[in-house]
C-alpha positions in Angstrom: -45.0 35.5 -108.0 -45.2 37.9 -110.9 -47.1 40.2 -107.9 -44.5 39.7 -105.4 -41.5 40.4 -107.1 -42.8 43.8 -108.5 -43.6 45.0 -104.7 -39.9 43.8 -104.1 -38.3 46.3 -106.9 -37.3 50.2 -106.2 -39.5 52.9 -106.6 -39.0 54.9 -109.3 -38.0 58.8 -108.6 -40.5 61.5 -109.1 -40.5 62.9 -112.4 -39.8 66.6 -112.4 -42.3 68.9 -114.0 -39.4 71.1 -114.8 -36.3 70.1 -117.7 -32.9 72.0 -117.1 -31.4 72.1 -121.2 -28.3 71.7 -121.0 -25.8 74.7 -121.7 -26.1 76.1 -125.4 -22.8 75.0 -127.5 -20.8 78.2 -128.2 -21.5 80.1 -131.6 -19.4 82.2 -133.3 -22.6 84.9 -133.9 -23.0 85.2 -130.1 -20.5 87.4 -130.2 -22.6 89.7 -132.1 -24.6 90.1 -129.0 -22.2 91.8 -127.5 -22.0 95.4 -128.1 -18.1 95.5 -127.6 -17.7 93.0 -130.4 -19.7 94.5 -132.8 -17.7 97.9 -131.9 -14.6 96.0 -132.8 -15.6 94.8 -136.2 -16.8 98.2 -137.0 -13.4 99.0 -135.8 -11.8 97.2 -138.1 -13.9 97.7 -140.5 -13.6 101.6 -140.6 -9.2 100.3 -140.7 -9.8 98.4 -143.3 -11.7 100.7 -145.8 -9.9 103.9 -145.0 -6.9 101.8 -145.7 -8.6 100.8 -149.2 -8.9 104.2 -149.9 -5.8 106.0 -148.5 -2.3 105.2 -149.6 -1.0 106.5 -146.1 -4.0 105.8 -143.2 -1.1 102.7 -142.0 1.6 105.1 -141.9 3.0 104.3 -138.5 4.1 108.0 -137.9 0.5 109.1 -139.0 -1.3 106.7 -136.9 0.5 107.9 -133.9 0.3 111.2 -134.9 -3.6 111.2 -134.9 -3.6 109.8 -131.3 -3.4 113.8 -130.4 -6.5 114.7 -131.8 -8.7 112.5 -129.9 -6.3 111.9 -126.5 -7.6 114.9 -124.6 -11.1 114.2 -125.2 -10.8 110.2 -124.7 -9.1 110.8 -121.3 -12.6 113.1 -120.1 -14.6 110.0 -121.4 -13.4 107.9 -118.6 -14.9 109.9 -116.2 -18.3 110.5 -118.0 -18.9 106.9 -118.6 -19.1 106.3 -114.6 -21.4 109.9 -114.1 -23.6 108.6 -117.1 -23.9 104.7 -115.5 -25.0 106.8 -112.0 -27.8 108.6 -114.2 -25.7 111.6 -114.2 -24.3 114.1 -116.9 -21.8 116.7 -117.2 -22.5 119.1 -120.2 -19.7 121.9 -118.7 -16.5 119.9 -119.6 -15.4 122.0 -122.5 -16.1 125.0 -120.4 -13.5 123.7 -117.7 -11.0 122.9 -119.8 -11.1 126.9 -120.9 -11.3 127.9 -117.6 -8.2 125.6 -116.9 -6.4 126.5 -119.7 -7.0 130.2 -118.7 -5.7 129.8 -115.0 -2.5 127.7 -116.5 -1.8 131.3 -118.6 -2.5 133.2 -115.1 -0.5 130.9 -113.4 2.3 131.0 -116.2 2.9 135.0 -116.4 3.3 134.8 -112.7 6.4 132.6 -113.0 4.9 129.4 -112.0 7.0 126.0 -113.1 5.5 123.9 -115.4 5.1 121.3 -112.8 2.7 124.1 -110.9 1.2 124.5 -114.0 -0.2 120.6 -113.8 -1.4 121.1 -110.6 -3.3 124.7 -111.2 -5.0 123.0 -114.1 -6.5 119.7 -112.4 -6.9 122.0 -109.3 -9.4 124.3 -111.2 -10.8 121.4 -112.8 -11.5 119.9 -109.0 -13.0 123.0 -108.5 -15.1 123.1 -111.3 -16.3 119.9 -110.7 -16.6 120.5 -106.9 -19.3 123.1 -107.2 -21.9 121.4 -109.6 -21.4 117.4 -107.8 -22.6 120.4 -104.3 -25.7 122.0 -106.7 -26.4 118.1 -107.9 -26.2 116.4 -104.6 -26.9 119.0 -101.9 -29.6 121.2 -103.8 -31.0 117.7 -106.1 -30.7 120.1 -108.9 -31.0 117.9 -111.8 -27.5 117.4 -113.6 -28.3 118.3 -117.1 -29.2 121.6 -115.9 -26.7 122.5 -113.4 -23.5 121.4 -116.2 -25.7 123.6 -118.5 -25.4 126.6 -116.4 -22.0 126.1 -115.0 -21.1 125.8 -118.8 -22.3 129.0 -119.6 -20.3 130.4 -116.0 -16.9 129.0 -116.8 -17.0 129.8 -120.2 -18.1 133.3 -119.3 -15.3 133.7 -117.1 -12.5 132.4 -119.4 -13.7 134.9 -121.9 -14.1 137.8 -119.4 -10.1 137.0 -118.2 -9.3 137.0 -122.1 -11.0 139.1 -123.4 -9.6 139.6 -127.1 -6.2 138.3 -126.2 -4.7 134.9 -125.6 -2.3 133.8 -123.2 0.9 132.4 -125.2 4.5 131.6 -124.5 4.1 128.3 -122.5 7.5 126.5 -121.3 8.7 124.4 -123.5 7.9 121.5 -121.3 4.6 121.9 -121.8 4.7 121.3 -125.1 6.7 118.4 -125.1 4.1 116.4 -122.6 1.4 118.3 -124.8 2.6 116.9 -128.3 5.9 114.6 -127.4 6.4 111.2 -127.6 8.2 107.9 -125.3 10.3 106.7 -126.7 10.3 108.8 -129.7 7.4 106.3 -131.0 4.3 106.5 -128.5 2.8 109.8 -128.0 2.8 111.0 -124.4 -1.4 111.8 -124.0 -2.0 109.2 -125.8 -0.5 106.9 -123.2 -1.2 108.6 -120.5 -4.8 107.8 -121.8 -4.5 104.1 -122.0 -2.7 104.2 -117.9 -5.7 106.0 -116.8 -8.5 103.4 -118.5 -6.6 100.8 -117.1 -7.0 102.5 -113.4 -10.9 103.3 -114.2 -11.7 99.5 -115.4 -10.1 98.3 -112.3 -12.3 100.8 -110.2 -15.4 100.2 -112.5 -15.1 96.4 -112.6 -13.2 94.6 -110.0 -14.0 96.9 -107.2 -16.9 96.9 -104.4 -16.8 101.0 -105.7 -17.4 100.2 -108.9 -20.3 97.5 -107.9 -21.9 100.7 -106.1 -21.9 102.8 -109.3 -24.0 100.1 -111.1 -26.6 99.4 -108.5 -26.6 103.0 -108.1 -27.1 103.4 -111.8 -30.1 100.6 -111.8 -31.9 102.1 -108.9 -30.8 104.8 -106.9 -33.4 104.4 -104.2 -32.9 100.7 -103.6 -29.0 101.1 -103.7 -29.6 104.5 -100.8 -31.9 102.0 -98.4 -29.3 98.9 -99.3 -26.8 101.6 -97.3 -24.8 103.1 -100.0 -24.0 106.9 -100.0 -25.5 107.6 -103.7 -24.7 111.3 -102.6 -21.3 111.3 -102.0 -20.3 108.7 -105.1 -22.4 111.0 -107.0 -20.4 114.2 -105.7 -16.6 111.9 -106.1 -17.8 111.8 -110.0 -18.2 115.1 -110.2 -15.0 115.7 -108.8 -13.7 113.3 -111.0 -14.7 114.5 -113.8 -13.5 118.2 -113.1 -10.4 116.6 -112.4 -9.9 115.2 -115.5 -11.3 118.0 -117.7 -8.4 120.1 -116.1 -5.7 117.4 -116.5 -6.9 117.3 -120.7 -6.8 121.0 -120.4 -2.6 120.6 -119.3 -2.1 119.0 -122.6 -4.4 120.4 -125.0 -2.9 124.0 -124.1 0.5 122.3 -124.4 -0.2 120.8 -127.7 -1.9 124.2 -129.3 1.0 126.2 -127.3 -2.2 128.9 -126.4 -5.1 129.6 -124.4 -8.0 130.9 -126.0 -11.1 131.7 -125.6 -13.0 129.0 -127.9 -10.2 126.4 -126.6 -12.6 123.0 -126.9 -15.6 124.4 -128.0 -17.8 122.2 -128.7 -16.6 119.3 -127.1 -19.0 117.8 -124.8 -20.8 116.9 -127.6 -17.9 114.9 -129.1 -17.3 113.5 -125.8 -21.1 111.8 -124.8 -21.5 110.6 -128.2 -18.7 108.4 -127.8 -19.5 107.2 -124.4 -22.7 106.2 -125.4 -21.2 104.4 -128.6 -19.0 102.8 -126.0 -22.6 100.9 -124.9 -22.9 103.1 -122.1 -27.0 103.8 -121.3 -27.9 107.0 -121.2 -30.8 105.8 -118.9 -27.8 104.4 -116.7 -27.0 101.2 -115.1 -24.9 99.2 -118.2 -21.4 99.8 -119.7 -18.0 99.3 -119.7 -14.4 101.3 -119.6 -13.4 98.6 -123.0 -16.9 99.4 -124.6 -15.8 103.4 -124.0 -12.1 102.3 -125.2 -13.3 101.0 -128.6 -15.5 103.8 -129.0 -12.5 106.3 -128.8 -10.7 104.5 -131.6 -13.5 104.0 -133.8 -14.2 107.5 -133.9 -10.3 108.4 -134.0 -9.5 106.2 -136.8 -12.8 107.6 -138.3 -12.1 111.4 -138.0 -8.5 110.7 -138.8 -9.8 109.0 -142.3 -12.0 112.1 -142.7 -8.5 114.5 -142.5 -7.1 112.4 -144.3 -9.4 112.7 -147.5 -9.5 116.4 -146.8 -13.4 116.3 -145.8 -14.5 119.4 -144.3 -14.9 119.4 -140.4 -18.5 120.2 -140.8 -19.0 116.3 -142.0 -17.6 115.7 -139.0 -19.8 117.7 -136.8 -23.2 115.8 -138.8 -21.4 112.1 -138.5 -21.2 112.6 -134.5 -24.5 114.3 -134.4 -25.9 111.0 -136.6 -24.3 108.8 -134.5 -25.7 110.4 -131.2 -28.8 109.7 -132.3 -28.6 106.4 -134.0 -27.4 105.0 -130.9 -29.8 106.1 -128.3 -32.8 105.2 -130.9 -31.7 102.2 -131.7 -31.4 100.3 -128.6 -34.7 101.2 -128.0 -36.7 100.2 -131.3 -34.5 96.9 -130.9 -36.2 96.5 -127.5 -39.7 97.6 -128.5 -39.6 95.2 -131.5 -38.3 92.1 -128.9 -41.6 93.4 -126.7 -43.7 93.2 -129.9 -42.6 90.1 -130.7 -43.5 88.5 -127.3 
């Protein structure tokens, strides 16, 4: 009986050689493994000491006032981030700006409004950016060395137009949008800055455009066969980027009230160091507008510290320099080390 009854009962399911885990419980140290929350703690970390150690750094009129120092340059970031996620680079941003700046005088003593001012500006800078996305995309010239040249060209002719001069009496409009404020509280670049990275997250992250730029960034040659035009995103970056340059250089030259010609000398350098804080990889692929965003403040509220305590801008010039370095090394010996480990 014993025999019959156990041929009567149901088989038993295969086992499976494979175990799903269930999901992990969340931690609160996960969010370490996300490079925009460790930007934010060192955000507020770098708050929090320089407001230890500086009676005024929560001044509300201070705070907004050093907004202008790093507006210009946080609006050019935008565009950089995306060119860096496609493998590309644009060294000749600092050299636009001049040459924008120097057109905006040109167009000025010919009696154009300040309205036409705008335009001449992000005109030039569409220019600018025009002809190296062509030497990039038509010639495949690689990007490094074409900004590197067209750096040297713009810069040269912005100095040429000068000479020893510099191009002054700007409308007073210009100033206002180039150190005013809405509202008498916010300051005008400084929110113009945040309207723009809310336009470039949408593009980079809830767009089929934006999904291009990262498969394009992970492999160009799959992305090409998969039927996207890496070519002409590539040259629409470029574009971009000029663009912006010569919209920063509309309110830089309103802020300063001149056009000179060492006007944002220097600043690319300023510029890719905090893209690639933002988590942005140099080797392309990865990154985010918000990782870009915290970036910006960290190293506002940082140089704005630095003023603050009356630190020479040489300190500066090494602390971006150190952080350049620090993080393109080490995401790498954190990956080598992982490899080692396996």
């Amino acid at each position: 009986m014993s025999s019959m009854s156990s041929m009567n009962e149901p088989a038993s399911p295969p086992r499976s050689r494979y175990r799903i885990d269930e999901k992990a419980r969340f931690q609160p140290r996960d969010l370490l493994r996300h490079w925009e929350a460790l930007l934010a703690i060192l955000l507020v970390l770098v708050c929090a000491v320089n407001g230890l150690l500086l009676s005024h750094f929560f001044d509300p009129y201070n705070l907004a006032d050093s907004t202008f120092n790093f507006s210009e340059k946080a609006m050019i970031a935008l565009p950089m981030a995306l060119l860096i996620i496609c493998r590309e680079i644009d060294i000749s941003v600092s050299a636009i700006i001049a040459l924008a700046s120097v057109a905006m005088g040109l167009a000025n003593q010919a009696g154009v409004p300040p309205l036409g001012l705008l335009l001449v500006a992000i005109a030039t800078g569409t220019a600018c950016g025009l002809l190296n996305g062509a030497l990039v995309t038509r010639l495949g010239l690689p990007s490094i060395v074409v900004t590197i040249g067209s750096m040297s060209l713009f810069r040269g002719l912005a100095s040429v137009v000068l000479g020893d001069q510099a191009f002054t009496q700007y409308p007073e409009v210009l100033g206002d949008w180039g150190q005013g404020y809405f509202f008498d509280v916010l300051p005008r670049p400084f929110v113009v800055w945040l309207l723009a990275a809310v336009v470039f997250a949408v593009l980079l992250h809830v767009t089929r455009w934006g999904r291009r730029l990262y498969a394009i960034g992970n492999n160009p040659v799959a992305a090409r066969f998969s039927g996207v035009a890496v070519g002409r995103y590539r040259l629409a970056l470029f574009v971009l980027t000029g663009a912006m340059a010569g919209l920063a250089a509309f309110f830089l030259t309103g802020r300063i009230g001149s056009t000179r010609p060492n006007i944002a000398m220097g600043w690319e350098l300023e510029i890719i160091t905090v893209v690639i804080l933002g988590g942005v990889s140099i080797a392309g692929g990865t990154g985010s507008i918000g990782g870009v965003m915290l970036s910006v403040l960290v190293m506002g509220m940082l140089t704005y510290g630095l003023a603050l305590a009356n630190i020479p801008g040489i300190i500066m010039t090494i602390v971006v320099g150190a952080l350049l370095l620090a993080t393109i090394a080490i995401p790498r010996l954190l990956r080598g080390r992982q490899g080692a480990g396996r």
